[in-house]
N, C-alpha and C positions, 0 to 999 in steps of 0.2 A: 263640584262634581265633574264638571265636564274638564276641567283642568286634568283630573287624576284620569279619565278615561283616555284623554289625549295622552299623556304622558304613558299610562298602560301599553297603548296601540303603538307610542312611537317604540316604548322598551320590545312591544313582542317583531315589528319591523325589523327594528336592526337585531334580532337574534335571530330572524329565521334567513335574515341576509347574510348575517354571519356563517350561520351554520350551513345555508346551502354553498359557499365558495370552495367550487372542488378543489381539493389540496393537488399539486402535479402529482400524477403517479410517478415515482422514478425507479428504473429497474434498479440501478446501483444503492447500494448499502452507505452511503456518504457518512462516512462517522466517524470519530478519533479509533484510533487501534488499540487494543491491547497490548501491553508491554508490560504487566504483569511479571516483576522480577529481572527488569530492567531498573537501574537507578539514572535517573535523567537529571540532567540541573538545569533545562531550558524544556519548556512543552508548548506549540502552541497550536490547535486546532482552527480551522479559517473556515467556514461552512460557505462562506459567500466564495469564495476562490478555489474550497473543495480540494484543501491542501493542511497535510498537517507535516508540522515541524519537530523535530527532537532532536536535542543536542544532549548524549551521555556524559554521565561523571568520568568517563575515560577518556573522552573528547571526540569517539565517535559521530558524526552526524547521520542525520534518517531525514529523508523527503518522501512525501508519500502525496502524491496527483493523482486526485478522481477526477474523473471526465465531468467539467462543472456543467456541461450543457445536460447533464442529465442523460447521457448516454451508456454503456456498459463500455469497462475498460479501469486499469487502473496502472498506475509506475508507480515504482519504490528503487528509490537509490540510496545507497548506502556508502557513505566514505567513512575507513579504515584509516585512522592515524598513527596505528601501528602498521598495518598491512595485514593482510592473508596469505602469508606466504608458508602454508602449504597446503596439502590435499584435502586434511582434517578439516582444518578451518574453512575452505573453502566450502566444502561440502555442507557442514555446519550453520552458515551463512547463508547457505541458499537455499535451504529446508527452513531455517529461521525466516529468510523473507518471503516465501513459500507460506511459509503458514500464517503468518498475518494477517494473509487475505482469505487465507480457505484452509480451516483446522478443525479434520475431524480426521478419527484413525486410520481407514480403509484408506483416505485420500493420502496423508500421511504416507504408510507403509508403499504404494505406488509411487509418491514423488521419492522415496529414501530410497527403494530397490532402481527406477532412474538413474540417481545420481551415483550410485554407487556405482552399475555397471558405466557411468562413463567414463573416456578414458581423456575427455578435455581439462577436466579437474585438476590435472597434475601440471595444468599447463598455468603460469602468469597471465595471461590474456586469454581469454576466450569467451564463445558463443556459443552456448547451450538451448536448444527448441525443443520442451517436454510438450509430447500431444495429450491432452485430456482423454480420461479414462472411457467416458460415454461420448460425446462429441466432436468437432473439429476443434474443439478452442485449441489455444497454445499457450503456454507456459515458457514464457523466454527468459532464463538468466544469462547474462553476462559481467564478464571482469574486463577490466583494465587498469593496468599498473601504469599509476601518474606520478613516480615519481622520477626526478632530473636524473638521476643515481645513486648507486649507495651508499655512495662515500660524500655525496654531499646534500646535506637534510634542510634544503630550502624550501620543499612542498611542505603544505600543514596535511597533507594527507598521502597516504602510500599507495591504496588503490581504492577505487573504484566498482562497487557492483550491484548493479542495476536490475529490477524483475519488473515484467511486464507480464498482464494479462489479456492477452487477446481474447474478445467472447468470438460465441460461435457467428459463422455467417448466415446471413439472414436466408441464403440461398438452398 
C-alpha cells in the first residue's frame, strides 16, 4: 500500500512539474512555410537554428532565417538559376516572398499596388522599402544579379532576391 501511494505522489509530482514549466512565449511564428504548389525535391525545416531550406525541381533555392533568439524579424532569400530578368517576374517574386510571411488579401492588394507603382522593378539590381499599412515596420526587397556575364554560365545561379521583415520599433 504504501508503495502504490509513493508511486501515486511521485506520478502526481512530476505532472504538476511538468505542466507548470512555462513554455517561452515567442512573438515569432517559427514554423516551416507554406509552398503549397511549389514542387520541391529537397525540404528541410531546423526549429533549433530557426531556418528552413528548399531546393525546387527547377533548381531554384529558398533560405528562410527566423530570429532564433526568439525575437521578431525574419529574411528569405531566394536564388534564381534561371534569373528574373524582367519586370514580371520580378514583381511576381516579390509578392511571392511577400507573402510567405504575411497572406492575407487586404495586405495582398497593398503590397501589389506597391510594387506595381515602383519604378525600381525594371531595374537588374535593386532596393525596394515597402512601409507597413498600420505601423512603422518595413518590408524590404532587394535584387542582385550574380552572375559573371551572359555569355559565360559559370554561376549555378543568375540573381539574387532577398525580403526582410523589419517589426515595428519598440519606441
Amino acid at each position: 500500500m504504501k508503495k502504490i501511494a509513493l508511486l501515486m505522489s511521485l506520478t502526481l509530482y512530476i505532472s504538476v512539474a511538468a505542466s507548470s514549466e512555462t513554455q517561452p512565449d515567442c512573438p515569432m511564428n517559427i514554423q516551416p512555410l507554406n509552398l503549397s504548389g511549389k514542387a520541391a525535391s529537397y525540404e528541410n525545416f531546423d526549429h533549433e537554428k530557426a531556418e528552413h531550406l528548399v531546393r525546387f525541381d527547377n533548381g531554384d533555392l529558398l533560405l528562410v532565417r527566423y530570429n532564433s533568439v526568439c525575437e521578431l524579424g525574419i529574411d528569405i532569400t531566394f536564388l534564381s538559376e534561371k534569373g528574373l530578368n524582367d519586370r514580371e517576374s520580378r514583381k511576381n517574386t516579390a509578392a511571392w516572398l511577400i507573402s510567405l510571411f504575411r497572406n492575407y488579401e487586404e495586405f495582398n492588394q497593398y503590397i501589389d499596388q506597391a510594387l506595381q507603382n515602383s519604378p525600381v522593378l525594371e531595374n537588374q539590381s535593386f532596393l525596394l522599402s515597402i512601409p507597413d499599412e498600420y505601423s512603422d515596420e518595413e518590408h524590404i526587397v532587394s535584387l542582385t544579379d550574380i552572375s559573371v556575364s551572359d555569355g559565360f554560365q559559370s554561376a549555378l545561379f543568375k540573381h539574387v532576391m532577398t525580403y526582410s521583415w523589419l517589426p515595428p520599433s519598440d519606441g
